[in-house]
Structure formats: C-alpha cells, structure tokens
N, C-alpha and C positions, 0 to 999 in steps of 0.2 A: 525387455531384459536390460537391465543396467550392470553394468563392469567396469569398476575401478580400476585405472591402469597407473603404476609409477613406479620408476626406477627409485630403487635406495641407494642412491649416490647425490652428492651435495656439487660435484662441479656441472658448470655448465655446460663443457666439450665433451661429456662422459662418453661414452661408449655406449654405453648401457641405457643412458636415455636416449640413443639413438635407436635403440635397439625398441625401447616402449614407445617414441614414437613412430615405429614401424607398425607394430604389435596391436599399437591402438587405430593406427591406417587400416590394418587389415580386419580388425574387430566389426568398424563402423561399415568396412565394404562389404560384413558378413550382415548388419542388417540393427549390429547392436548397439546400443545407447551407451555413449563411453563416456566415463568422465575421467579424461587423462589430468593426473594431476602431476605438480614439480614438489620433491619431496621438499623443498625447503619452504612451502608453505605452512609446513607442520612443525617447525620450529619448537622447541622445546630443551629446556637443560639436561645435566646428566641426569637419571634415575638417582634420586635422594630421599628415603625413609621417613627423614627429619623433615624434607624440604616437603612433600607429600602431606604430612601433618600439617604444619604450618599455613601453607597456600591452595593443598588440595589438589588437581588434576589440574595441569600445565593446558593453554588454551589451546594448543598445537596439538596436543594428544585428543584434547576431545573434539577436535577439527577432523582429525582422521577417523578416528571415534566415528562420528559422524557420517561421514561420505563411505566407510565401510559399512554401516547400518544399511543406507541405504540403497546399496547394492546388492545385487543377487552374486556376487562373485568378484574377485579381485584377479591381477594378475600383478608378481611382484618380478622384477626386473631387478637383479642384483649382482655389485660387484662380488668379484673375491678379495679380503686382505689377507695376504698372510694365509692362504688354505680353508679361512673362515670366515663367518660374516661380518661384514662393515661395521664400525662402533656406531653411527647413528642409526642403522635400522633395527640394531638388537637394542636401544637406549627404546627405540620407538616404542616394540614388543616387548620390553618388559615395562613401558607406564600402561599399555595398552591392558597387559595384564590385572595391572589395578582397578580395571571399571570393572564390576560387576553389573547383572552378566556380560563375560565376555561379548565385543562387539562383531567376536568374529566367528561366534558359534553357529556351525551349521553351513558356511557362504566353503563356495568351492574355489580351491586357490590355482593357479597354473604361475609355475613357476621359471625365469627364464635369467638368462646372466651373458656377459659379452664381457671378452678379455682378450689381449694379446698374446696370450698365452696359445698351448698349443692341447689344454682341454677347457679353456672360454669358460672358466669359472665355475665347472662344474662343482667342484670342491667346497664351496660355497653355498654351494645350494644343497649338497649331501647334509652339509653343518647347522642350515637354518631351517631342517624339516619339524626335527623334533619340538622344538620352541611354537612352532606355528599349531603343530599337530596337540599339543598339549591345549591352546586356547581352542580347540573344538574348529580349526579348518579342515575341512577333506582333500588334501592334494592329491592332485590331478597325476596320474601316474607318470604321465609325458612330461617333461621338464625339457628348455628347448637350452643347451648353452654354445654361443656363438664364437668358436679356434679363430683367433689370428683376427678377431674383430675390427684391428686397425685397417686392415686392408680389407674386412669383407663388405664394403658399405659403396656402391654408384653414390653419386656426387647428390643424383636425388633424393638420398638414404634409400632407395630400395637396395636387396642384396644382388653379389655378383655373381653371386654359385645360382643359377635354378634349380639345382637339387636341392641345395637347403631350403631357397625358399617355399618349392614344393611341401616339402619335411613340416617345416614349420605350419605353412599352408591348414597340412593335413592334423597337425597337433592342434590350431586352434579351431579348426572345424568340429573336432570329437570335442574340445571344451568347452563349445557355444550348445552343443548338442546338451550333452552331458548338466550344463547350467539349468536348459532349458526343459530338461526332463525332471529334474529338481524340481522346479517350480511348481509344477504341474504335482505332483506328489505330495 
C-alpha cells in the first residue's frame, strides 16, 4: 500500500509539515510505503483559463498528478488562512481539476491540520471538503486537527500529549485499515 503524504503549506517551519512528518513516521511504522512529499515541489502558477490554453497543464500539477495516481491514498496536512483554505493548495485543486479523469478518483483521503489556534485548523479543513469531494476522493471521516500546535511538538517532533498521540494513533490505524480493504475490493 502506497500513501502520499504532504502538507499544503509553502514555509519551511510550518507547523503543519511538522505535523505530516509525524503522520508519515507513523504510517511507515504501520507497515506502509510513504511517499512524503514537500509541497513546493509542485510548484505551479495561479490557476489561468487563458494560461491553461496556451501552455496546457503546469509541470508541477501533473507532478502531483502523478504521485496521486500512484497511490492508493493520500493524506493532506493543512494550514488554516483566514477560517479557510490556503491559496496554494486550492490554486493546486483547481489545476488538479483540469486533468481528466480526475487523478484523484476513487484514492481515500485523511485529513489533518496544526495551528496555534485553539481549534488547530479545523475550519480549514471543514472549507476544503467539498472541493476534494467533488474530484471523486472518499474522505475518511476522522480528520485529526492539532490546538495550540506551537507548543504540542517534543523537540523530536513526536507529540507531548499521549492522548492525542493515542487519538491520532488510532485515526490512522482505521485509515491504513480502511485503504487497505479498498484495495482488495
């Protein structure tokens, strides 16, 4: 079983890529084949109609394109701005939209988000269901978002709470499950 794992955030100290290199620690110790990637290898301009004619599908897009095909599952890792989703990962999901078919029909998604806030970007992730759900992913009903993320991180990025990590634990156990009975079907 292969799972795409990356934060949709562009800085390097994110939070949130902290958060998907925890995610994808915990995936590979569950048995599975991760391909953790950095969102800024998908590099791409804004979404443009005109630009799309002219050039056709950005290489960055069909880079992602790509490494979603070839997974059984992804897992997205997202900030909140502003109560909704980041400009570069909904720029991503609407070029993404443009391949026919979708690359992301059918692949089971798990969703997760890390913030200083004091609901860790849930709001965020309520905002970016619809847009994913429409390209034909199955989100995973468990969505994991990480309150007060500046402080919930050991120095080794594992977390401080063992109940969350438990939590979490237990959320991506049912989604390697859940992948994995996909498969088989």
């Amino acid at each position: 079983m292969r799972i795409l794992v990356f934060a949709g955030s562009l800085r390097k100290e994110s939070l949130n890529k902290k958060l998907a290199t925890l995610i994808a620690d915990k995936l590979d110790a569950l048995g599975v084949d991760v391909d953790a990637a950095d969102f800024r290898e998908f590099d791409m301009p804004l979404f443009d109609g005109d630009l799309e004619v002219s050039d056709g599908i950005p290489a960055g897009t069909q880079e992602l394109a790509r490494r979603i095909a070839v997974a059984d599952a992804i897992v997205i890792v997202s900030p909140e701005y502003n109560y909704g989703v980041p400009g570069p990962l909904k720029n991503a999901i609407d070029w993404l939209s443009r391949i026919r078919p979708y690359p992301t029909i059918g692949k089971i998604c798990f969703l997760a988000s890390a913030a200083p806030s004091l609901v860790g970007g849930a709001r965020g992730l309520i905002a970016i269901r619809p847009a994913l759900s429409f390209m034909g992913l199955w989100l995973s009903g468990d969505s994991f978002s990480l309150a007060q993320a500046n402080q919930a991180f050991e120095d080794d990025g594992s977390l401080v709470d063992a109940d969350l990590n438990k939590l979490l634990d237990g959320m991506l156990d049912r989604f390697v499950k859940v992948t994995g009975s996909a498969q088989t079907n």
